[in-house]
Structures are given as C-alpha cells and as structure tokens.
Backbone as a chain_set.jsonl record, in Angstrom:
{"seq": "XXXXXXXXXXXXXXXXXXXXXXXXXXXXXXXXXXXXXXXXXXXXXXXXXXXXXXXXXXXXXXXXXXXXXXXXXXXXXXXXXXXXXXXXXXXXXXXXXXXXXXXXXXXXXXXXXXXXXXXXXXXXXXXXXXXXXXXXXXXXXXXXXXXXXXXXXXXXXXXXXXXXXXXXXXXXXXXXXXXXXXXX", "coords": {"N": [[66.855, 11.322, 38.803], [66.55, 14.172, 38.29], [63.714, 13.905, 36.655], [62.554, 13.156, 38.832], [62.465, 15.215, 40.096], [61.043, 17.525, 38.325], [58.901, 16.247, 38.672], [57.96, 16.848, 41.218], [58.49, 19.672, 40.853], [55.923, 20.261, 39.346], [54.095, 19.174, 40.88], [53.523, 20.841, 43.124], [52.836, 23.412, 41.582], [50.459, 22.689, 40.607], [49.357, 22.257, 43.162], [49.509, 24.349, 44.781], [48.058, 26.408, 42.883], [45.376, 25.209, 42.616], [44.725, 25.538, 45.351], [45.096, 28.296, 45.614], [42.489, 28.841, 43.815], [40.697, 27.501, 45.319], [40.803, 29.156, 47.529], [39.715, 31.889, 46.695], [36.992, 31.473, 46.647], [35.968, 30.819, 44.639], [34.757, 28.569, 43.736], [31.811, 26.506, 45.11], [31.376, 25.143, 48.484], [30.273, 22.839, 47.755], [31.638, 21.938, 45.548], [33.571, 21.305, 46.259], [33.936, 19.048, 47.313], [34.257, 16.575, 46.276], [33.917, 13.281, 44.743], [31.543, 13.518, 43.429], [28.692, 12.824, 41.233], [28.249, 12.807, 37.57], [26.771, 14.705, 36.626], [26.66, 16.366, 38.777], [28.923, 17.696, 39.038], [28.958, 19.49, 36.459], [27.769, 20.83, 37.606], [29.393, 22.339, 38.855], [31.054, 23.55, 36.932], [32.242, 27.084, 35.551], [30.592, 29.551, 36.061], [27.969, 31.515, 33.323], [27.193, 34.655, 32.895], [23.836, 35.965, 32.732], [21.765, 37.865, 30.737], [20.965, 40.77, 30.517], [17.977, 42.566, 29.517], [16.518, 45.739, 27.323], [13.97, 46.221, 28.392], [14.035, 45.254, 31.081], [14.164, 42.231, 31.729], [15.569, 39.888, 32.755], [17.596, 37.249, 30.561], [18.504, 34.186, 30.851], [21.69, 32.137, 30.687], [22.528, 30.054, 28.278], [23.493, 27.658, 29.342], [23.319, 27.587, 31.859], [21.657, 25.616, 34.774], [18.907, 23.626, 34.851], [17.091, 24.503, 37.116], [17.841, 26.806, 37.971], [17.552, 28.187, 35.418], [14.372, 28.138, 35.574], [14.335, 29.81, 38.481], [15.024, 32.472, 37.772], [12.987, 32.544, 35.535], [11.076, 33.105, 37.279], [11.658, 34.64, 38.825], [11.066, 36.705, 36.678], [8.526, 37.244, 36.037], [7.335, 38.71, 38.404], [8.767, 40.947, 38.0], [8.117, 43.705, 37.602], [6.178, 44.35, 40.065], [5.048, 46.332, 42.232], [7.105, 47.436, 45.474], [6.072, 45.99, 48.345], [5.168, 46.174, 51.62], [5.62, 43.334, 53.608], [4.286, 41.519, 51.375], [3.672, 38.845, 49.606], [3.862, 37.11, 51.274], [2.051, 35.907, 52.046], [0.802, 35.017, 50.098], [1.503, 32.863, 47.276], [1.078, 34.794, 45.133], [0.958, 37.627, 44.52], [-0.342, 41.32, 45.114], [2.089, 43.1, 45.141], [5.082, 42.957, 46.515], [7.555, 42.503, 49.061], [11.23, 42.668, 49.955], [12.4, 39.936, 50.929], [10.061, 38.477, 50.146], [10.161, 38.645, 47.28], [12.404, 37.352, 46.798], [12.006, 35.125, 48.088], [9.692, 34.467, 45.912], [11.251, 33.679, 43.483], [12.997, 31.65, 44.183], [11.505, 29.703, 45.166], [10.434, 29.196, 42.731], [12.34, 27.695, 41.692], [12.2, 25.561, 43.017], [13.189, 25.546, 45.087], [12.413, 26.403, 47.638], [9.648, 25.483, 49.725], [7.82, 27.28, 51.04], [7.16, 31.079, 51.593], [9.953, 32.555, 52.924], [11.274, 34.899, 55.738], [13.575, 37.658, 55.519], [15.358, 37.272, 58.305], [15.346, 34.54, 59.179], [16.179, 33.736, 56.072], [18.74, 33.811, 56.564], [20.046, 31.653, 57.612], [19.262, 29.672, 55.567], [20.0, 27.232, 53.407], [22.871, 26.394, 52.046], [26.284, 27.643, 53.556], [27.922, 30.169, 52.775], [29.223, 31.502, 49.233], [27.116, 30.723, 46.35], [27.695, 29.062, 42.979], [25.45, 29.564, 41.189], [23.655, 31.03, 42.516], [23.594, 33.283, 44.581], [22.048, 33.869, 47.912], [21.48, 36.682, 49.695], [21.39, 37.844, 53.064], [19.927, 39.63, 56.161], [18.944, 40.588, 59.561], [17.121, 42.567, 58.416], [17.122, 42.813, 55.694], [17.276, 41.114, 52.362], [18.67, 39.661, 49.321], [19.311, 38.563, 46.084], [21.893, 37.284, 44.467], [22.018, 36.428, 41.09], [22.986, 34.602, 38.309], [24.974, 36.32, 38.251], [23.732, 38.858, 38.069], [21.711, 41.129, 40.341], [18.644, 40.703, 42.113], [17.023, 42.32, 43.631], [14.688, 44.548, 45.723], [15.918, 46.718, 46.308], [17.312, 50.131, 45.688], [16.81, 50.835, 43.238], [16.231, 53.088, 40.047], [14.395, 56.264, 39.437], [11.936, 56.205, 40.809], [10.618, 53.927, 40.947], [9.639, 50.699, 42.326], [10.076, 48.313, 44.151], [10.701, 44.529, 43.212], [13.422, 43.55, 41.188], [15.697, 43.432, 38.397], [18.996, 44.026, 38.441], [22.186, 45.312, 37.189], [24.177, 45.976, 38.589], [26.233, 45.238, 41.421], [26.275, 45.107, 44.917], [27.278, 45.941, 47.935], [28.149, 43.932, 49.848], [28.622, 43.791, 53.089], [27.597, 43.061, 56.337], [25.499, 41.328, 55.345], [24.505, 38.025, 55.381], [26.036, 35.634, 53.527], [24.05, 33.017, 51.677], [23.49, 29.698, 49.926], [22.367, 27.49, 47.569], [22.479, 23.892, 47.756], [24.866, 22.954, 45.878], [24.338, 24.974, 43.715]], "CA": [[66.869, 12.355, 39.808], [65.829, 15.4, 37.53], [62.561, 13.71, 36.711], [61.856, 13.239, 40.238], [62.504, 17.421, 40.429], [60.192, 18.068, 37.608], [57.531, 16.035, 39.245], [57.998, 17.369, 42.276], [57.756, 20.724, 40.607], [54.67, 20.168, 38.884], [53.082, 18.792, 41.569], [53.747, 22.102, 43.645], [52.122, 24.343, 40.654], [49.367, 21.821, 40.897], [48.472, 22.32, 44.579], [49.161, 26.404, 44.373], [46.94, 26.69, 41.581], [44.303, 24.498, 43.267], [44.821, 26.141, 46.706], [44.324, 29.606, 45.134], [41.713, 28.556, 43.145], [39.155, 27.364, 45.974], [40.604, 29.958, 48.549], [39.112, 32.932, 46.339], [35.656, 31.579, 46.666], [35.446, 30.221, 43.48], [34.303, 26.996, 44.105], [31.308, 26.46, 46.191], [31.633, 24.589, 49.419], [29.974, 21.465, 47.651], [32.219, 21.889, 44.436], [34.926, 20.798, 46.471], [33.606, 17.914, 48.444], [34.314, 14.821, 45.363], [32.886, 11.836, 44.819], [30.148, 13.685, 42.972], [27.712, 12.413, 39.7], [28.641, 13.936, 36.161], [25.863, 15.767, 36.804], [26.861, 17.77, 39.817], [30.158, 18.21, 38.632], [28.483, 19.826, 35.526], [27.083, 22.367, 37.876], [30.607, 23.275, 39.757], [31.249, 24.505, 35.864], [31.885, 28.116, 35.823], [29.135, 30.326, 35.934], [27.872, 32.05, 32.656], [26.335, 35.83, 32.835], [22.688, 36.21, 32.027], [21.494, 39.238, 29.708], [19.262, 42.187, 30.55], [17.014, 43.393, 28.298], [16.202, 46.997, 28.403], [12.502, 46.445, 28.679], [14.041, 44.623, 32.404], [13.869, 40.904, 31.909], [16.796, 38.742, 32.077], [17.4, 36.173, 29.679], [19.646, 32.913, 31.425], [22.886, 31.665, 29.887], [22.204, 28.942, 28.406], [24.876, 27.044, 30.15], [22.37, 27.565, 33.23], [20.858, 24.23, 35.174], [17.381, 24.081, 34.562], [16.372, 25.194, 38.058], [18.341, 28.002, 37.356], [16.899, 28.915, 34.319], [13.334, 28.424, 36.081], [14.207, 30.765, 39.305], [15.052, 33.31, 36.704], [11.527, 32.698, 34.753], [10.122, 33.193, 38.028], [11.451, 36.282, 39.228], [10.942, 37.694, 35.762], [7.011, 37.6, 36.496], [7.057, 39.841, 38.996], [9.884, 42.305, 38.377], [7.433, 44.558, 37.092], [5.251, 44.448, 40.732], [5.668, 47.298, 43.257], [7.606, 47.351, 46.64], [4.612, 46.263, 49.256], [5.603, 45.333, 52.935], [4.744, 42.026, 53.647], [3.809, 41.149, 49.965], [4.726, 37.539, 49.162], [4.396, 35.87, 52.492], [0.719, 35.396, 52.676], [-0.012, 34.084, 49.493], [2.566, 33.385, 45.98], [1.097, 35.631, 44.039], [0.25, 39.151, 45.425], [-0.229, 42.342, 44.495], [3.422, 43.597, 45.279], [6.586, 42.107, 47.441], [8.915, 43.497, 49.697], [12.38, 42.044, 49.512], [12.069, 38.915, 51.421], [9.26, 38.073, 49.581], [10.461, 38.448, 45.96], [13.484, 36.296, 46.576], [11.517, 33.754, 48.07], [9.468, 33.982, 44.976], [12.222, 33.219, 42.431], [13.761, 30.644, 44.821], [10.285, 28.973, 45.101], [10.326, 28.925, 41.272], [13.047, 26.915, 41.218], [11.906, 24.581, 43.902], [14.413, 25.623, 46.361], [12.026, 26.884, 49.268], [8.133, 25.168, 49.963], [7.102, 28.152, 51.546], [7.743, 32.098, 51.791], [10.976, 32.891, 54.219], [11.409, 36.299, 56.06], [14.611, 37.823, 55.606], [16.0, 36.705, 59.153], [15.49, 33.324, 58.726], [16.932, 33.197, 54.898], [19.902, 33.792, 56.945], [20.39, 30.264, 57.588], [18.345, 28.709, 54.458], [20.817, 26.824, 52.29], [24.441, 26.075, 52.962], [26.668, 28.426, 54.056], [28.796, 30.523, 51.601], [28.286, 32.094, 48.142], [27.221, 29.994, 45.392], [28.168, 29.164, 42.016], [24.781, 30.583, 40.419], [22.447, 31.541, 42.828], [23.445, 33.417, 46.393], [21.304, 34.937, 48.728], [22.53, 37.98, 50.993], [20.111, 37.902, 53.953], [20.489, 40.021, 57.454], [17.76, 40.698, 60.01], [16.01, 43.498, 57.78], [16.785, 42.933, 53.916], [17.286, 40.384, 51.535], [18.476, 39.862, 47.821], [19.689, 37.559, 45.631], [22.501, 37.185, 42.915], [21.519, 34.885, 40.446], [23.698, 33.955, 37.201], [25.618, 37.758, 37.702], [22.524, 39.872, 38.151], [21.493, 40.906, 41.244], [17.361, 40.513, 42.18], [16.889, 43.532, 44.937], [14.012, 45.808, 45.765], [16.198, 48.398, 46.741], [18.736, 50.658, 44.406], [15.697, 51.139, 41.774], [16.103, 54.667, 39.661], [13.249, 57.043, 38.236], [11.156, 56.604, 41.558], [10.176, 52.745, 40.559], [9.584, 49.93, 43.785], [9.552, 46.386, 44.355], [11.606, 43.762, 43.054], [13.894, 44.172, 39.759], [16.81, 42.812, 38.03], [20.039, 45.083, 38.764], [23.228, 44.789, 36.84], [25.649, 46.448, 39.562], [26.452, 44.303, 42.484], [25.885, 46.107, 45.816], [28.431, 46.137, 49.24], [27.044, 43.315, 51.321], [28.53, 43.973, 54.708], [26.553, 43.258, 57.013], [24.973, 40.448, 55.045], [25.342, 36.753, 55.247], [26.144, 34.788, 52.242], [23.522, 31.399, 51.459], [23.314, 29.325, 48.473], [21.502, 26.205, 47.578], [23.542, 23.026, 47.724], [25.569, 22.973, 44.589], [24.235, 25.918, 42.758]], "C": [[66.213, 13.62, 39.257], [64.291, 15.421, 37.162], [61.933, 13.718, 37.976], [61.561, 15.095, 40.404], [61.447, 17.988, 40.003], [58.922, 17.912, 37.98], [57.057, 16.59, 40.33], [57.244, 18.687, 41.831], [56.399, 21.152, 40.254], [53.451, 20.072, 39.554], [52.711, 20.245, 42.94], [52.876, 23.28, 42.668], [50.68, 23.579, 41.09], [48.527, 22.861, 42.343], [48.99, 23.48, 44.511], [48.018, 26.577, 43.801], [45.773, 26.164, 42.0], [43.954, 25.555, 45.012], [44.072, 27.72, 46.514], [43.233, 29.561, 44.539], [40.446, 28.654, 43.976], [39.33, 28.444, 47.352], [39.97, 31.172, 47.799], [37.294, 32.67, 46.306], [35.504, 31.106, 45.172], [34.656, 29.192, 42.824], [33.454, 27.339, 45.293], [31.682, 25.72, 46.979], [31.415, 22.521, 48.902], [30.941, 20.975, 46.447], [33.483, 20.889, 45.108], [34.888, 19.581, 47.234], [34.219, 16.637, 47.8], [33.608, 14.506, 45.8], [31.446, 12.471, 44.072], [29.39, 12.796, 41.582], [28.286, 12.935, 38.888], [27.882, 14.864, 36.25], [25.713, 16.894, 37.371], [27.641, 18.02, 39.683], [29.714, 19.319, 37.547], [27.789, 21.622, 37.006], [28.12, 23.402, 38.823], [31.254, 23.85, 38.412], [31.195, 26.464, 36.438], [30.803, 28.825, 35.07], [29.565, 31.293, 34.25], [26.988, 33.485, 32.974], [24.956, 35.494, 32.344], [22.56, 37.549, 31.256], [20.468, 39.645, 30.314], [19.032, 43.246, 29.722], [16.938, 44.897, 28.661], [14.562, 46.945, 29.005], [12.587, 45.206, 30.909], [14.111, 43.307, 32.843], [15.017, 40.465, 31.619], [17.068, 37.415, 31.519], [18.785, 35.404, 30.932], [20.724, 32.764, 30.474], [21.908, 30.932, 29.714], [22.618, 27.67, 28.744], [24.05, 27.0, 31.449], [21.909, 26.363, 33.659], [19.178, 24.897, 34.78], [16.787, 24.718, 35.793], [16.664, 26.598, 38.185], [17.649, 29.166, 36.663], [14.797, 29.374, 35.03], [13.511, 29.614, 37.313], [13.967, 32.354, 38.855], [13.432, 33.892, 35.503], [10.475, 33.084, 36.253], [10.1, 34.763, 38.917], [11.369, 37.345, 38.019], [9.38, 37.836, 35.733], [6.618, 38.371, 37.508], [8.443, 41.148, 39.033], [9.172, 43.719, 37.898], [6.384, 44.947, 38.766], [6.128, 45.862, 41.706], [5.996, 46.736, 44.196], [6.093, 47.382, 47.399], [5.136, 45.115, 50.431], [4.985, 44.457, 53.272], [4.516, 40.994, 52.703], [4.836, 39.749, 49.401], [4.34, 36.283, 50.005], [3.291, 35.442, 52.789], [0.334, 34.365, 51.456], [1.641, 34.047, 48.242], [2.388, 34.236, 45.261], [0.422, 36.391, 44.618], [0.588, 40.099, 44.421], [1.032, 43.185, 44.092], [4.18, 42.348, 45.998], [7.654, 42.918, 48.165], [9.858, 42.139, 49.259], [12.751, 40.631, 49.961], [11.077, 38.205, 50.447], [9.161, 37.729, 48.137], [11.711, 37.469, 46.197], [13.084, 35.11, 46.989], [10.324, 33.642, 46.844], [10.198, 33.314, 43.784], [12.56, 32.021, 43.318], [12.543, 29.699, 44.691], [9.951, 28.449, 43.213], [11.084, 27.61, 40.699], [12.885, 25.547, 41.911], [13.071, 25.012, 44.917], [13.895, 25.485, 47.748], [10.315, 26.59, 48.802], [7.321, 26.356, 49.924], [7.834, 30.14, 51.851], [8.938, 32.427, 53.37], [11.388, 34.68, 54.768], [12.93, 36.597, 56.271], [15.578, 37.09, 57.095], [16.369, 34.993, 58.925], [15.887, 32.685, 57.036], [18.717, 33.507, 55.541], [20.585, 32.572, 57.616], [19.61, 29.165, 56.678], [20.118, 28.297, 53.944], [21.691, 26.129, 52.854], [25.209, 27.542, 52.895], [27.97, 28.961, 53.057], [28.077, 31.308, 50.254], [28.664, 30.969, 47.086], [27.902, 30.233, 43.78], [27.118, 30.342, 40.872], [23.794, 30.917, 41.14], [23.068, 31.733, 44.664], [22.327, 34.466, 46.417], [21.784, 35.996, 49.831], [21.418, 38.236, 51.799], [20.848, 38.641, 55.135], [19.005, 40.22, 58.178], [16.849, 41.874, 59.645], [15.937, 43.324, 56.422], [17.406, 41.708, 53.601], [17.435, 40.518, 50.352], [19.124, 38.92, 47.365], [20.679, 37.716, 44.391], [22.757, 35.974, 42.066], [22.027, 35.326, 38.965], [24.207, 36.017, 37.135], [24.997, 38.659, 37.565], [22.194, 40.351, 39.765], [19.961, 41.623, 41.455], [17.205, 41.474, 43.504], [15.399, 44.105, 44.666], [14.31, 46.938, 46.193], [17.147, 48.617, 45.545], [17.559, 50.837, 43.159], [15.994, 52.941, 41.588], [15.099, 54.685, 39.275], [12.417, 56.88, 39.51], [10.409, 54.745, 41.619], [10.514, 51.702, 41.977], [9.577, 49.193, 43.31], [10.651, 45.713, 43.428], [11.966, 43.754, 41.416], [15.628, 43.882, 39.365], [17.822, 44.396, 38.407], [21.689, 44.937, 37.985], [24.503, 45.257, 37.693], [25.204, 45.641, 40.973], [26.054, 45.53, 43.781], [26.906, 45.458, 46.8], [27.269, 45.485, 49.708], [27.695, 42.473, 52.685], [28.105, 43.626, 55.186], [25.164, 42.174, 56.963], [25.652, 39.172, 55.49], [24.961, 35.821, 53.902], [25.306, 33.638, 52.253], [23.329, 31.202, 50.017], [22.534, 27.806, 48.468], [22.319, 25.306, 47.195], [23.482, 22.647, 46.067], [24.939, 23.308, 43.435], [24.77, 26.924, 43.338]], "O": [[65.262, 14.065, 39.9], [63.606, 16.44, 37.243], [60.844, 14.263, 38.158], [60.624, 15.813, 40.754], [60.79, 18.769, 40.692], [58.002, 18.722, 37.868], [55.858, 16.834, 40.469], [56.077, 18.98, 42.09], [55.82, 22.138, 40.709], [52.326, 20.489, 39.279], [51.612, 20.374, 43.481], [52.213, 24.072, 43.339], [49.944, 24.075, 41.943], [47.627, 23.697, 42.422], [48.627, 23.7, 43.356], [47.007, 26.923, 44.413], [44.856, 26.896, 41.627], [42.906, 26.058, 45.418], [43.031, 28.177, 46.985], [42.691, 30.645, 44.755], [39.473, 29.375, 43.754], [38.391, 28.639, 48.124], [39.43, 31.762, 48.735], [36.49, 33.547, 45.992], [34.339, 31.243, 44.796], [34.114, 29.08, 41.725], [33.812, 28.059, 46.225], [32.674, 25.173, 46.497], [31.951, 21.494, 49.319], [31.088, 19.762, 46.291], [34.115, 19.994, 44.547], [35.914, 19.169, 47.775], [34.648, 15.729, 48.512], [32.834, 14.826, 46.702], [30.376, 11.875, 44.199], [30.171, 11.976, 41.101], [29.081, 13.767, 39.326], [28.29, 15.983, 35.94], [25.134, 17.932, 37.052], [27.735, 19.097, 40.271], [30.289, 20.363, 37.852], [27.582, 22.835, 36.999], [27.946, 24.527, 39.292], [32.09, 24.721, 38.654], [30.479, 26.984, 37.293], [30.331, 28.719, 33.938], [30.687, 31.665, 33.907], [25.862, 33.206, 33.387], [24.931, 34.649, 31.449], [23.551, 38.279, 31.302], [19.392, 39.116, 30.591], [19.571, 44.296, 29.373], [17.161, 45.359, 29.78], [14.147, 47.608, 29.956], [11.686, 44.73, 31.599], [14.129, 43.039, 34.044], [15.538, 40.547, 30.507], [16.677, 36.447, 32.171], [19.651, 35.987, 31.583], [20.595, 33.336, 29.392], [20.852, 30.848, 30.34], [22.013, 26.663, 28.376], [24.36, 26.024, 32.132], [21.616, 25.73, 32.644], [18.628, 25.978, 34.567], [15.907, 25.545, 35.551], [15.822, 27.449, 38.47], [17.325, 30.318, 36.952], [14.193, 30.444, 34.953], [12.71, 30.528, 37.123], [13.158, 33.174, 39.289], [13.052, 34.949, 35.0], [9.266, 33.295, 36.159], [9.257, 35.538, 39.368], [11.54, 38.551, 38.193], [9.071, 38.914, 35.225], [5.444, 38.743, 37.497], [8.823, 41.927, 39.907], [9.837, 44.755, 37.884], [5.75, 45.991, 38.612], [7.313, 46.186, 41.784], [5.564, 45.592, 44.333], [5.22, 48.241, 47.273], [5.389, 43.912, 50.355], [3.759, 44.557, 53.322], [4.518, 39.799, 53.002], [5.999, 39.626, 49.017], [4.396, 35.08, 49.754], [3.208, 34.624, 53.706], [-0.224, 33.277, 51.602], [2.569, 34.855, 48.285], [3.334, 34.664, 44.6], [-0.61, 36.088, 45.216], [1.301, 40.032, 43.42], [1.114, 43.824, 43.043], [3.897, 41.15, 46.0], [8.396, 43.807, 47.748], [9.574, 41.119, 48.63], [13.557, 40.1, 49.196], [11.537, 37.177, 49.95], [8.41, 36.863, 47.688], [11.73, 36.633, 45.293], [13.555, 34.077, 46.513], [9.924, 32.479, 46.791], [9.638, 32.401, 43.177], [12.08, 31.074, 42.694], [12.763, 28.767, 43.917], [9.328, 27.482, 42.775], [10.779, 26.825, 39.801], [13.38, 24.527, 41.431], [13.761, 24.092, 45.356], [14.393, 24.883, 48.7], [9.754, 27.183, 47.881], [6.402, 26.568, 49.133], [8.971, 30.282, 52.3], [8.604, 32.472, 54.554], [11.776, 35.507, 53.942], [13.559, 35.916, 57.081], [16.52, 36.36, 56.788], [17.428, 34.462, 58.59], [15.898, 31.482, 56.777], [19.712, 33.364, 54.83], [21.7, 32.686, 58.123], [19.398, 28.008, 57.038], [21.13, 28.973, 54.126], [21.562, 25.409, 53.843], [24.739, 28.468, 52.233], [28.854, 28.196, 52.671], [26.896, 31.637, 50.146], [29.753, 30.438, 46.87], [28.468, 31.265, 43.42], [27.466, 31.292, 40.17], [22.793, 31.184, 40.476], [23.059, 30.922, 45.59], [21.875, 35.329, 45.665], [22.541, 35.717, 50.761], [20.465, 38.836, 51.304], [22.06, 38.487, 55.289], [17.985, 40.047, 57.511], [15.926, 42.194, 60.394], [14.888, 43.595, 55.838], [18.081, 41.169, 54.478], [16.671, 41.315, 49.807], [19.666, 38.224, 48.224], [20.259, 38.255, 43.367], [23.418, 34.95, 42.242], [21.527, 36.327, 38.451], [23.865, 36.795, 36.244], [25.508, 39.556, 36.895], [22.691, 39.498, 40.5], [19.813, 42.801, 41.132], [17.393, 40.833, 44.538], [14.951, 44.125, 43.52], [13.594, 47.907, 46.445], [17.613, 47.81, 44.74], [18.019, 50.982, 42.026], [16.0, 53.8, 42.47], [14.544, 53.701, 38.787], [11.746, 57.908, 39.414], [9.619, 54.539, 42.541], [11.54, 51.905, 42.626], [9.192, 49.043, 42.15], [11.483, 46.461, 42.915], [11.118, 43.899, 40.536], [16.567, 44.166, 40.108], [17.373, 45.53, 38.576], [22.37, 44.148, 38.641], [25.656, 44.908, 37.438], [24.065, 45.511, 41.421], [25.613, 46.65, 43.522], [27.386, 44.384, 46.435], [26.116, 45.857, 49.926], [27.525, 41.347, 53.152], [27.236, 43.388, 54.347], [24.25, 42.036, 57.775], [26.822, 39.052, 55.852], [23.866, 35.461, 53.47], [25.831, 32.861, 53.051], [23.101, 32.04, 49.145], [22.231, 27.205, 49.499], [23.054, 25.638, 46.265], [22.577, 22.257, 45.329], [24.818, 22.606, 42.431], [24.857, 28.002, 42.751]]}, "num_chains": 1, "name": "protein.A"}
C-alpha cells in the first residue's frame, strides 16, 4: 500500500514538472510531438548562447545544428551592410537590406527559405510558435530574428549605424508573431 503512495507520488512530480516544463514555452511545438530520430531529439536539447565579438560577429555554440551554425555564417556577411528599403528581395546579395530582407538572408543560409520573403508573409513561414534556436518575429511592417540568444534586427542600432546587425538585448515583441523552422 505505501509503495503504491510513493508511486503515485512520483508519478504526480513527474507530470507537474513535465506540464510546467512545456507550458513555459520551452519546448518547441515539434519537441513535444515523440516518435522522433536521435537526431531530432538532439535538436529539442537546450539551446546554447552564441558569443559576440566586439568587432560585431557572432560566433555559434558549438552545441548548434549545423544549419544553425550556417544561418549564423550567413547573417555574419552582411551585418556590416547598410539599412536599404527593399535590399535583399531582388537579388541575394545587394548593396544593403532592410529588415525583411536580412532575415531572409540568414534563413536562406541555412536552407530554410528558396527565395526572399517580405515581412507580411514571414508571418506565416514556418510553424507556429517560438523555436528552440532560431525564431522569427514578423508583423505587417518589420521583421527580425532570434537566433541561438542574439537577436538579428535592423532596428535598435547605436552611433547612427543602419541595416542589419547582431543585438545582444532582446526587444518587446507585441505586436509580433512568433515563427520557427520545424524543430529548430
């Protein structure tokens, strides 16, 4: 009878601890599905921080998936370009990028997205929610991305500096809607 209690109890901590666990968002939507590979389990791991340099470039965990690590190599090639409306969507490699346009460059890096997406419509790219290492915050005027604890914006830049650029403070996104790429 007492063993039955204990199990009982246990099994109660269990499902709390689980319950709280995936109601804080901790777990993406696909983390929690089962039945996955070792492989995709490997990527419902928790997320590691990346590093930013001061010269602006962020290095990946190395705990990162490789597409990961590539989105990251891809928006570190243009974090140096200026803010330029439009810039992105005509060709991959332009002179500048507005904010739409630099997140579909990094995302494109990683293979996520064929072709450049305009903020409205990254508002239903992905699946629905925030990911483990790579969301997007899209609404019908701006776009940005937080990728491994960084967040990839062209807005919030100090000293007078444009266009797309690693950020280490998160930003209030109200008003946004959360996408992520299935099980990252």
């Amino acid at each position: 009878m007492r063993h039955n209690f204990r199990l009982a109890g246990l099994a109660f901590v269990v499902a709390l601890f689980a319950t709280a666990f995936f109601a804080t968002g901790s777990a993406s939507a696909a983390c929690t599905t089962g039945g996955m590979s070792s492989s995709e389990v490997d990527l419902c791991a928790p997320t590691a921080k990346a590093r930013l340099l001061p010269n602006g470039t962020l290095i990946p965990p190395k705990s990162a998936p490789p597409r990961v690590k590539r989105v990251i190599a891809a928006a570190n090639k243009i974090r140096t370009k200026p803010y330029v409306w439009g810039g992105g969507h005509a060709r991959w490699w332009d002179r500048g990028y507005d904010c739409s346009g630099s997140v579909s460059y990094a995302l494109h890096g990683g293979k996520f997205i064929e072709s450049p997406l305009p903020s409205g419509p990254m508002m239903k790219w992905g699946e629905e929610g925030e990911g483990r290492w790579i969301t997007v915050y899209a609404n019908g005027g701006h776009a940005y991305a937080v990728i491994a604890g960084f967040r990839w914006d062209t807005s919030g830049d100090e000293g007078g500096e444009t266009g797309p650029r690693w950020h280490e403070e998160l930003r209030d996104n109200v008003g946004f809607v959360a996408r992520h790429p299935l099980g990252y």
